[in-house]
FIBA-587856 format. One record per atom (N, C-alpha, C): x negated, y negated, z negated; chain; atom name; residue number from 1; residue in one letter. Coordinates in pm, 1 decimal. Each point is the difference from the previous one (the first is absolute). Layout:
N
X|Y|Z|A|CA|NUM|A
...
! end
This chain:
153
9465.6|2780.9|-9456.5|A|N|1|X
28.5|-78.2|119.4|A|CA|1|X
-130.4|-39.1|68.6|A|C|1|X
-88.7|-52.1|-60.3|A|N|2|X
-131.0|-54.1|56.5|A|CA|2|X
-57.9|145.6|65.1|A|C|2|X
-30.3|129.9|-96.6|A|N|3|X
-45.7|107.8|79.8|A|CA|3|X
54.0|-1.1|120.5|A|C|3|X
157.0|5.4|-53.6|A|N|4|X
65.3|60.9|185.7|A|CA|4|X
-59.4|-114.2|137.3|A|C|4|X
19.2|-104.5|-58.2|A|N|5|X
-70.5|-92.2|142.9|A|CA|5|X
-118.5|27.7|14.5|A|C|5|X
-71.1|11.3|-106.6|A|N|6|X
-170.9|23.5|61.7|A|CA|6|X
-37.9|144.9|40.5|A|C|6|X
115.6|100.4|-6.6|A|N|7|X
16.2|88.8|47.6|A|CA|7|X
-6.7|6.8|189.7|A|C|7|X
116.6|-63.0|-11.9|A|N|8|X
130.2|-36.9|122.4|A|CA|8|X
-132.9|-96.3|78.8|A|C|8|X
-37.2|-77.4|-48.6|A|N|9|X
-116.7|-59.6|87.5|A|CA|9|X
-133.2|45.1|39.9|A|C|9|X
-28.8|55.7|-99.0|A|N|10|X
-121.9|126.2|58.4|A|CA|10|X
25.9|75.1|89.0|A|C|10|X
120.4|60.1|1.3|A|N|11|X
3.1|127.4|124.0|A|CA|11|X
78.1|-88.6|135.8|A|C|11|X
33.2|-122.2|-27.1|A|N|12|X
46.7|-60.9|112.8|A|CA|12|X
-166.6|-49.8|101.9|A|C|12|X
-90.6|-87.0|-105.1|A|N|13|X
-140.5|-0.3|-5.6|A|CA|13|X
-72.7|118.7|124.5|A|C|13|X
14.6|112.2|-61.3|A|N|14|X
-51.9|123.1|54.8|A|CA|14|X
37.1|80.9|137.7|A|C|14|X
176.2|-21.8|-0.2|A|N|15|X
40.8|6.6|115.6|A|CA|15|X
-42.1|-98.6|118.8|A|C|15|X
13.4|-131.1|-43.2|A|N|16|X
-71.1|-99.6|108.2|A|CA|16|X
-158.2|51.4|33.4|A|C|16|X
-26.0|40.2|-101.1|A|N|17|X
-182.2|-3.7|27.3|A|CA|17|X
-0.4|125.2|127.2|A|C|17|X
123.5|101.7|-9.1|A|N|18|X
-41.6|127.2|60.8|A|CA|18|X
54.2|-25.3|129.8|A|C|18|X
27.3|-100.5|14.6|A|N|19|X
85.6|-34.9|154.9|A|CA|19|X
-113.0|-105.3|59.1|A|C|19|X
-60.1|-42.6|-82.8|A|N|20|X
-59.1|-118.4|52.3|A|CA|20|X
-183.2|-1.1|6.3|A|C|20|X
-39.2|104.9|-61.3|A|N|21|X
-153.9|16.0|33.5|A|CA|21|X
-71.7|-33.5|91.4|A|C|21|X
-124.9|-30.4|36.0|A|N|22|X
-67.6|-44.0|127.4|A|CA|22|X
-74.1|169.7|9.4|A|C|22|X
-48.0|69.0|157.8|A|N|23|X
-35.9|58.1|61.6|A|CA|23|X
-110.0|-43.8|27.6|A|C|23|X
-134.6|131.1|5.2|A|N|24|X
-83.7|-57.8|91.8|A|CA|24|X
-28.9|37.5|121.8|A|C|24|X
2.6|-92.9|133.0|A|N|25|X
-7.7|17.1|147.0|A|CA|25|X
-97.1|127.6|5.5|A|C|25|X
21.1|102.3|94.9|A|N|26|X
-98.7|47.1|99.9|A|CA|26|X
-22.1|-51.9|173.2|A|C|26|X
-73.9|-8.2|14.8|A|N|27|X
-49.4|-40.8|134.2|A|CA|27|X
148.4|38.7|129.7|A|C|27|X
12.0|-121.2|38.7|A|N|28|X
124.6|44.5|124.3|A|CA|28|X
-10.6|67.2|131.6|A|C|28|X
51.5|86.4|19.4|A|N|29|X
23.9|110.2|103.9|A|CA|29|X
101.7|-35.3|77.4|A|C|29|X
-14.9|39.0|121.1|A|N|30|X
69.4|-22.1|127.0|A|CA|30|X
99.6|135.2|3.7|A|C|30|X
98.3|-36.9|20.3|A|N|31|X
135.4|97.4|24.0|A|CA|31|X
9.3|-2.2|145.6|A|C|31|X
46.1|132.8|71.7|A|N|32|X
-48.2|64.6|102.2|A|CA|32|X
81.2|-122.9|76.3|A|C|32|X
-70.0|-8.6|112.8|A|N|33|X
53.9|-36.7|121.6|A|CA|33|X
92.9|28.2|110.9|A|C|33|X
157.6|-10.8|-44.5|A|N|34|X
143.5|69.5|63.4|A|CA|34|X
-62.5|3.3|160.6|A|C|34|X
12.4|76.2|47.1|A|N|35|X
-23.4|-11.9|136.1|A|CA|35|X
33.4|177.4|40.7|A|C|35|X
58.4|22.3|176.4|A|N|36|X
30.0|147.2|-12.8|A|CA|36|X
87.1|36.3|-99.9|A|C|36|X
56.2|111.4|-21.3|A|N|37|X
68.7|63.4|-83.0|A|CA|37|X
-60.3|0.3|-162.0|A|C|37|X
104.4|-69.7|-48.1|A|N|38|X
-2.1|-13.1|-135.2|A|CA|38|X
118.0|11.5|-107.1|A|C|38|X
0.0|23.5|-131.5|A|N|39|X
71.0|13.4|-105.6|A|CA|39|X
-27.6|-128.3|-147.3|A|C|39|X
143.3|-65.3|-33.9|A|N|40|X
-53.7|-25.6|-129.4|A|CA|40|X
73.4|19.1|-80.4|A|C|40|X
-5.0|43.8|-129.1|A|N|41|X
100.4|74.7|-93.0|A|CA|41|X
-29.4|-70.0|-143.5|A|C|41|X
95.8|-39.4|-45.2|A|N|42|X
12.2|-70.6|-137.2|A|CA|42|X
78.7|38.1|-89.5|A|C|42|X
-12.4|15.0|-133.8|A|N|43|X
95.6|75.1|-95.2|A|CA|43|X
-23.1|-97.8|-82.5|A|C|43|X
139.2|-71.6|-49.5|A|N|44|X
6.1|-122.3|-89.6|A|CA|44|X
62.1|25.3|-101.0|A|C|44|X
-38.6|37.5|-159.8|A|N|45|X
63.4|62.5|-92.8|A|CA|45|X
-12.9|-33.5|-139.2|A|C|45|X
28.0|-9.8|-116.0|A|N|46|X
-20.5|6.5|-104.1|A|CA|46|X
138.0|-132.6|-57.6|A|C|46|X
-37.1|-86.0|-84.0|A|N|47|X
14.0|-118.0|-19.9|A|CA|47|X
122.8|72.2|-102.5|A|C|47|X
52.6|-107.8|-73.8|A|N|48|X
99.4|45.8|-117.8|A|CA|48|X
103.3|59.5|63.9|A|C|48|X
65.9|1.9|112.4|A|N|49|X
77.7|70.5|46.3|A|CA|49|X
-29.5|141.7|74.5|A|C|49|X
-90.4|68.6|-40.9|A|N|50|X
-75.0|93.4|47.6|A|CA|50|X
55.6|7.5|144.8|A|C|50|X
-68.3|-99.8|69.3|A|N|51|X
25.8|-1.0|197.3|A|CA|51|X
-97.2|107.1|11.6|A|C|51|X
86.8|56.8|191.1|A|N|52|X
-122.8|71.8|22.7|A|CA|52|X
73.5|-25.1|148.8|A|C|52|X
-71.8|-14.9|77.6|A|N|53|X
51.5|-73.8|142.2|A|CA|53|X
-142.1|53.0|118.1|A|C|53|X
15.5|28.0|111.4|A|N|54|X
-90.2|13.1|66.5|A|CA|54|X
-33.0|-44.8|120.0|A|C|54|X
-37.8|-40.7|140.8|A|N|55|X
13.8|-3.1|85.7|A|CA|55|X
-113.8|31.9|97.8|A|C|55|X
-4.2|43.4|145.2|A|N|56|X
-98.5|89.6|40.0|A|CA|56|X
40.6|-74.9|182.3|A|C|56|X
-89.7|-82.3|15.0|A|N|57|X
39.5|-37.8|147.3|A|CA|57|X
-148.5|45.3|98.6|A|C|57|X
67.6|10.5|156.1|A|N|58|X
-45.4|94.7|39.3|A|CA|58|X
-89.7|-152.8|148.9|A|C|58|X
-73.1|30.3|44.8|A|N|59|X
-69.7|-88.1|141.5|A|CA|59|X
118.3|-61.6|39.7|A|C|59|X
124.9|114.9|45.4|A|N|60|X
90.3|-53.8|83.5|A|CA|60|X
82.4|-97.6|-12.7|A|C|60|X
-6.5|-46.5|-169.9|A|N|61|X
89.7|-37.0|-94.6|A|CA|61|X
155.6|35.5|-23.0|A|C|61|X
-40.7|145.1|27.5|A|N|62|X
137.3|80.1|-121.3|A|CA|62|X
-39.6|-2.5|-128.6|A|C|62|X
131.4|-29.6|-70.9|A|N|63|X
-46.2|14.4|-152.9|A|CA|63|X
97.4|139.8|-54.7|A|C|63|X
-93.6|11.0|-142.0|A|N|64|X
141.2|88.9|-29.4|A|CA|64|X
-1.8|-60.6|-210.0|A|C|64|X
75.8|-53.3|-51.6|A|N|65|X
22.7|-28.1|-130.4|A|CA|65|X
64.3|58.5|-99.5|A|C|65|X
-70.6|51.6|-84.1|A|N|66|X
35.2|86.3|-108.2|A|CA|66|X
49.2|-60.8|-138.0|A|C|66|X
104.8|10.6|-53.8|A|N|67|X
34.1|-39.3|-172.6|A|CA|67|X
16.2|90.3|-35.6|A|C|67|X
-108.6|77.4|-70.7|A|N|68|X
29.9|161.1|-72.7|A|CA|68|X
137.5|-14.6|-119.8|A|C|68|X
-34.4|-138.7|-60.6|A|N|69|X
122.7|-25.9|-107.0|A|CA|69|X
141.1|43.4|49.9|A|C|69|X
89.8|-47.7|117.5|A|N|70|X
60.8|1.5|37.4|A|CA|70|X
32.1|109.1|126.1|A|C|70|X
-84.6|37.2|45.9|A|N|71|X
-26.4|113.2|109.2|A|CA|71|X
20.0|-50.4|114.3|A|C|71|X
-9.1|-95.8|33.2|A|N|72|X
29.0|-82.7|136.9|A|CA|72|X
-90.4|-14.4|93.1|A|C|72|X
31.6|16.6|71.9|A|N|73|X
-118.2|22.3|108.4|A|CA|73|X
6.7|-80.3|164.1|A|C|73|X
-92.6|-58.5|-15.2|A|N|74|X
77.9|-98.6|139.1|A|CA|74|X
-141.3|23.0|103.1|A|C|74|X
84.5|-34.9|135.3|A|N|75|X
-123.7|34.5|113.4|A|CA|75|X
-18.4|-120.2|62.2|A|C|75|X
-60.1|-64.4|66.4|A|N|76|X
11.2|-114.6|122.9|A|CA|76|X
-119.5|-19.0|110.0|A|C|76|X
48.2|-105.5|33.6|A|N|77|X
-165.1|-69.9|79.5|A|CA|77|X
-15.5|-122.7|-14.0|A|C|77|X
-141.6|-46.1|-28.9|A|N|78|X
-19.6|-128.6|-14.3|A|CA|78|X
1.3|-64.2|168.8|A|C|78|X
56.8|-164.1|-27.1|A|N|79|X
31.4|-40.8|143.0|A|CA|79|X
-163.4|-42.7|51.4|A|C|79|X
-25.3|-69.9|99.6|A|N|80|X
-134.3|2.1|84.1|A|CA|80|X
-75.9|-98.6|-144.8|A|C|80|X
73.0|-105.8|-48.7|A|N|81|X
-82.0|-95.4|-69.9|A|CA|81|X
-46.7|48.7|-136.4|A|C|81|X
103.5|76.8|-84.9|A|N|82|X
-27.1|53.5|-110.2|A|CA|82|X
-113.9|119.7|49.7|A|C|82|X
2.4|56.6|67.4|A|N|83|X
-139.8|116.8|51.8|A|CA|83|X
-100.4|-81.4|26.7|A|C|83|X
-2.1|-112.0|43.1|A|N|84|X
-135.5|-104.7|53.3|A|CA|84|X
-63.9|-39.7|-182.9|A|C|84|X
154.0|-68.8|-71.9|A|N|85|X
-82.2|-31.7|-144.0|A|CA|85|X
-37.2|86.0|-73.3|A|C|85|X
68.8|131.8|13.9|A|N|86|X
-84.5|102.6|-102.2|A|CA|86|X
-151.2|32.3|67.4|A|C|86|X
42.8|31.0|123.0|A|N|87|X
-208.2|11.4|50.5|A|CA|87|X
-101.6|-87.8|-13.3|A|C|87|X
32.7|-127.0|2.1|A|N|88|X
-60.3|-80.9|-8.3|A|CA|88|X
-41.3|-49.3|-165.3|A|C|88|X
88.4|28.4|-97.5|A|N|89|X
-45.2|-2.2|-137.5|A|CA|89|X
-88.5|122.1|-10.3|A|C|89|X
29.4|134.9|8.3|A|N|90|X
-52.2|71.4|39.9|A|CA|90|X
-190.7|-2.9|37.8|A|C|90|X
9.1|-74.2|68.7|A|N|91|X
-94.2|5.5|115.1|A|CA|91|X
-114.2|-142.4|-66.6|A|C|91|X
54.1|-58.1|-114.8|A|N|92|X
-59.3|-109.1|-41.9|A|CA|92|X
-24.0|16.8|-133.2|A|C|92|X
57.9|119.2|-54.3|A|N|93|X
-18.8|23.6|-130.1|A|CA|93|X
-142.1|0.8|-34.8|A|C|93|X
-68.9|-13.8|-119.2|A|N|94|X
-113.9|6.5|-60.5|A|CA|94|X
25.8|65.0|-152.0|A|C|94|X
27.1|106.6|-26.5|A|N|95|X
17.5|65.1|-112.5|A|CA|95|X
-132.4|-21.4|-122.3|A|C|95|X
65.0|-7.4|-63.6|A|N|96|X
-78.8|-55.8|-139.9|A|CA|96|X
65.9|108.0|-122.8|A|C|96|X
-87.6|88.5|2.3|A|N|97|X
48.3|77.1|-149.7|A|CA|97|X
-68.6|-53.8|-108.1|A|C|97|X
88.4|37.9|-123.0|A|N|98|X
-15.8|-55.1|-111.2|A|CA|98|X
-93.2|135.0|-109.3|A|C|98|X
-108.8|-27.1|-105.3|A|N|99|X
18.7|91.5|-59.6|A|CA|99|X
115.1|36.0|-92.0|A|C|99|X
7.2|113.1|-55.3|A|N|100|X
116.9|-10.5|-84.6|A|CA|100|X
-50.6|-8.9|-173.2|A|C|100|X
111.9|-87.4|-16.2|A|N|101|X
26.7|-30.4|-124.0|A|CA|101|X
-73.2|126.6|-135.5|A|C|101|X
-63.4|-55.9|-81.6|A|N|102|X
-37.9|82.0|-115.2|A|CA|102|X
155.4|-15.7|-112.9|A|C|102|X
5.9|83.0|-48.7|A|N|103|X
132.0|-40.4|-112.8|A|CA|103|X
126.9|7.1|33.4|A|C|103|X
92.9|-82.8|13.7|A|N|104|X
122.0|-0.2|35.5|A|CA|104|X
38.5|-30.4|103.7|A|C|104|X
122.8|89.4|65.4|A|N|105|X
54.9|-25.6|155.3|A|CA|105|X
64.3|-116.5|-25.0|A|C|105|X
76.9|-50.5|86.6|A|N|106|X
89.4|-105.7|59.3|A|CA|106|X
136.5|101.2|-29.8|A|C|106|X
45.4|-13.3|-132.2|A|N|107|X
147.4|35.9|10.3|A|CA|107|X
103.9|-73.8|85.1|A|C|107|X
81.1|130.1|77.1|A|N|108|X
115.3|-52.9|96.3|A|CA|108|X
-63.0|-61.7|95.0|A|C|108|X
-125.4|-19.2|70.4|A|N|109|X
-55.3|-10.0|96.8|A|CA|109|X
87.9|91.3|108.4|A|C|109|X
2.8|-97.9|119.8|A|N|110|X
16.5|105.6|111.4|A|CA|110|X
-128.6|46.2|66.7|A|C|110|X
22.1|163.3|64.5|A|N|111|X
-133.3|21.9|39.7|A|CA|111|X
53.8|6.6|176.5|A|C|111|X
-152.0|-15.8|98.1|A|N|112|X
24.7|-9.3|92.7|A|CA|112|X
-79.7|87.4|78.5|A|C|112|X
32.3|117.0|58.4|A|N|113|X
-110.0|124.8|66.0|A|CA|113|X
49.8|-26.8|158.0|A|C|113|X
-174.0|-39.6|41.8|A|N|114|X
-11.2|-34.5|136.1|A|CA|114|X
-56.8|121.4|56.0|A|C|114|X
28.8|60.0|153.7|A|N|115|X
-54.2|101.3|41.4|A|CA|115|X
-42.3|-97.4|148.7|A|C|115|X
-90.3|38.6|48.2|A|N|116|X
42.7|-74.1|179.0|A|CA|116|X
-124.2|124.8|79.3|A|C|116|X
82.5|44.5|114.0|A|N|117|X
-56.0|112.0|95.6|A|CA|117|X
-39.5|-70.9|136.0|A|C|117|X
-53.6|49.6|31.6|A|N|118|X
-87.6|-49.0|116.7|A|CA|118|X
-33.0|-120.2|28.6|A|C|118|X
-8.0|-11.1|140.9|A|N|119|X
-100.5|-191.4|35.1|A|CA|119|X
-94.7|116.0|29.1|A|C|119|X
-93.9|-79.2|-112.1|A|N|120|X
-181.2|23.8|-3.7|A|CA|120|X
-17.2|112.7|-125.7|A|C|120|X
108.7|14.5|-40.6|A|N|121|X
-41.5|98.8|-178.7|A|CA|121|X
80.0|-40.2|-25.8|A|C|121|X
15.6|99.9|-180.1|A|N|122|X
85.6|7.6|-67.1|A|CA|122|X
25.1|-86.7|-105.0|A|C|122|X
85.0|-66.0|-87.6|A|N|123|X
-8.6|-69.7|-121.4|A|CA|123|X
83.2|52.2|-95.2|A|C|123|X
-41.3|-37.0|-135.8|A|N|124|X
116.4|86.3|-68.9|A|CA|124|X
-49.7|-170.7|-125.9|A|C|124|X
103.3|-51.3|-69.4|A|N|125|X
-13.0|-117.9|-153.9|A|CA|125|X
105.5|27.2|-76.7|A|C|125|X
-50.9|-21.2|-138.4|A|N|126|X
125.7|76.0|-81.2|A|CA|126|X
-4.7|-185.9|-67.6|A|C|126|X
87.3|-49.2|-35.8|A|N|127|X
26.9|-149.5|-23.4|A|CA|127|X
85.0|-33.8|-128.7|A|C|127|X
3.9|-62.1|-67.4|A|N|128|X
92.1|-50.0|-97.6|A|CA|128|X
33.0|-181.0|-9.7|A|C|128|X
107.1|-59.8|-36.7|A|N|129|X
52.3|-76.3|-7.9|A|CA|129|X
-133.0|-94.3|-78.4|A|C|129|X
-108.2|48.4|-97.0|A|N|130|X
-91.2|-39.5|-41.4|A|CA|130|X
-118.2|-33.0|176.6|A|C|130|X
-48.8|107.5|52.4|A|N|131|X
-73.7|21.3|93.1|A|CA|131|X
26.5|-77.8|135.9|A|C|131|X
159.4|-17.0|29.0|A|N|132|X
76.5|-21.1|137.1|A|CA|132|X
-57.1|-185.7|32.7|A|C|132|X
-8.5|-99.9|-108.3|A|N|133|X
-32.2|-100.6|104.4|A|CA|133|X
-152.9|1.2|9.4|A|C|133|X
-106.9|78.4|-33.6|A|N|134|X
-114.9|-47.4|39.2|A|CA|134|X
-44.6|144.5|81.3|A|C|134|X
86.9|48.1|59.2|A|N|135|X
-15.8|139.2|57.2|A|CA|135|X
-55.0|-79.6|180.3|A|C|135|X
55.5|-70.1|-14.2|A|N|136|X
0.5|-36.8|193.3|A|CA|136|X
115.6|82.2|24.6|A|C|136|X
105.7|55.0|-36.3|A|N|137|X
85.5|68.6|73.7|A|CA|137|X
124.5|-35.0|-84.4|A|C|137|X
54.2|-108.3|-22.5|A|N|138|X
123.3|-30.9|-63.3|A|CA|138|X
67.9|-57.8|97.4|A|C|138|X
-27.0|-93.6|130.0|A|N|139|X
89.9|-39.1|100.1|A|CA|139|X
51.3|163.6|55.1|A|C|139|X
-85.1|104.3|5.5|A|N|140|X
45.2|121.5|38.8|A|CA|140|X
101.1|57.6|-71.1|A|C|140|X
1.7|21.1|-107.8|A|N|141|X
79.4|27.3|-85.1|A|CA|141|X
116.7|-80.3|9.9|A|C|141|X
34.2|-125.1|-28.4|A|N|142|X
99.3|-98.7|32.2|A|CA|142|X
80.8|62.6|148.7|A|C|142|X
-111.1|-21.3|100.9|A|N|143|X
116.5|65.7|108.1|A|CA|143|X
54.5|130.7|4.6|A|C|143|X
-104.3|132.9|-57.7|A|N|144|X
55.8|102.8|-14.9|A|CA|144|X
130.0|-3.3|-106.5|A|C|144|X
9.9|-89.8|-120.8|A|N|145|X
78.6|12.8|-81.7|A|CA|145|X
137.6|-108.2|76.5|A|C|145|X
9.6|-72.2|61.7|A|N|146|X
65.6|-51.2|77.6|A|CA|146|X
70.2|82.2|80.4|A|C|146|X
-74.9|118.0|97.5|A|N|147|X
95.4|64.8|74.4|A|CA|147|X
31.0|112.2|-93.3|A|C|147|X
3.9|21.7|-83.1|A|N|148|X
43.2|68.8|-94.9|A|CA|148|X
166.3|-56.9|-67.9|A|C|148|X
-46.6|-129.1|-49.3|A|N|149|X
134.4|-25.3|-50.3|A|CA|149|X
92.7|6.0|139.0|A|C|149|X
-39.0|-74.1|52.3|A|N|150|X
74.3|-26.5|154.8|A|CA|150|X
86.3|150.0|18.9|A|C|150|X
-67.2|135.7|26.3|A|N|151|X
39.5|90.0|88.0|A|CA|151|X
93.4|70.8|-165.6|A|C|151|X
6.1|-46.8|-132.3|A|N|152|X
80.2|41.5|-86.3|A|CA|152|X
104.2|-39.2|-2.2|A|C|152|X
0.1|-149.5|28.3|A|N|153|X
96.6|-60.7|-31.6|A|CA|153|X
191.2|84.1|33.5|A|C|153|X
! end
């Protein structure tokens, strides 16, 4: 009985440790400046329910939303205000990558693959649920994952 708990508590121990590690900062970078014709594309996936969800909105604010799980596929447009808050997070971001972790991933982490086309240049951040609040880009994420649930529902 005593093994099994000090068992059962070690790997509970270990799991916390692999979710919860500290990162060390690299210097923050500016994410392009939306302006002119632009793209931003997000693929939100992993987590114990193996999600895999995407979404890809365009200057004009057409969207188009992907649930590979389910095959559903939805199109829209964001109205004038939701296109003003995504550019403007956008446009204020300060990206902060993390190095990565020596040793163990973040099991059941969700991962988050940012692409963004034009403005001023290109960006591309690959993110995890470990990485996402000291990234500078988690209010982004929040709204991209917002019109996501939204256009599933």
């Amino acid at each position: 009985m005593t093994r099994t708990v000090f068992i059962y508590s070690f790997l509970v121990a270990l799991t916390l440790a692999a979710c919860t590690a500290t990162q060390t900062e690299l210097p923050k970078t500016n994410v392009p400046v939306l302006n002119g014709s632009w793209e931003i594309k997000m693929r939100h996936s992993g987590g114990i329910m193996g999600l895999s969800r995407s979404i890809d909105v365009s200057s004009n604010g057409s969207y188009m939303v992907t649930d590979e799980r389910t095959n559903k596929i939805v199109n829209g447009k964001l109205d004038a205000d939701e296109l003003s808050k995504l550019t403007t997070q956008v446009n204020s971001a300060r990206y902060s990558p993390a190095v990565p972790l020596d040793g163990m991933a973040c099991a059941d982490c969700f991962i988050y693959d940012f692409e963004i086309h034009g403005g001023n240049g290109n960006f591309r951040a690959n993110l995890n649920d470990i990485s996402l609040p000291n990234s500078g880009l988690a209010a982004l994420v929040d709204t991209l994952r917002g019109i996501i649930d939204s256009a599933l529902k």
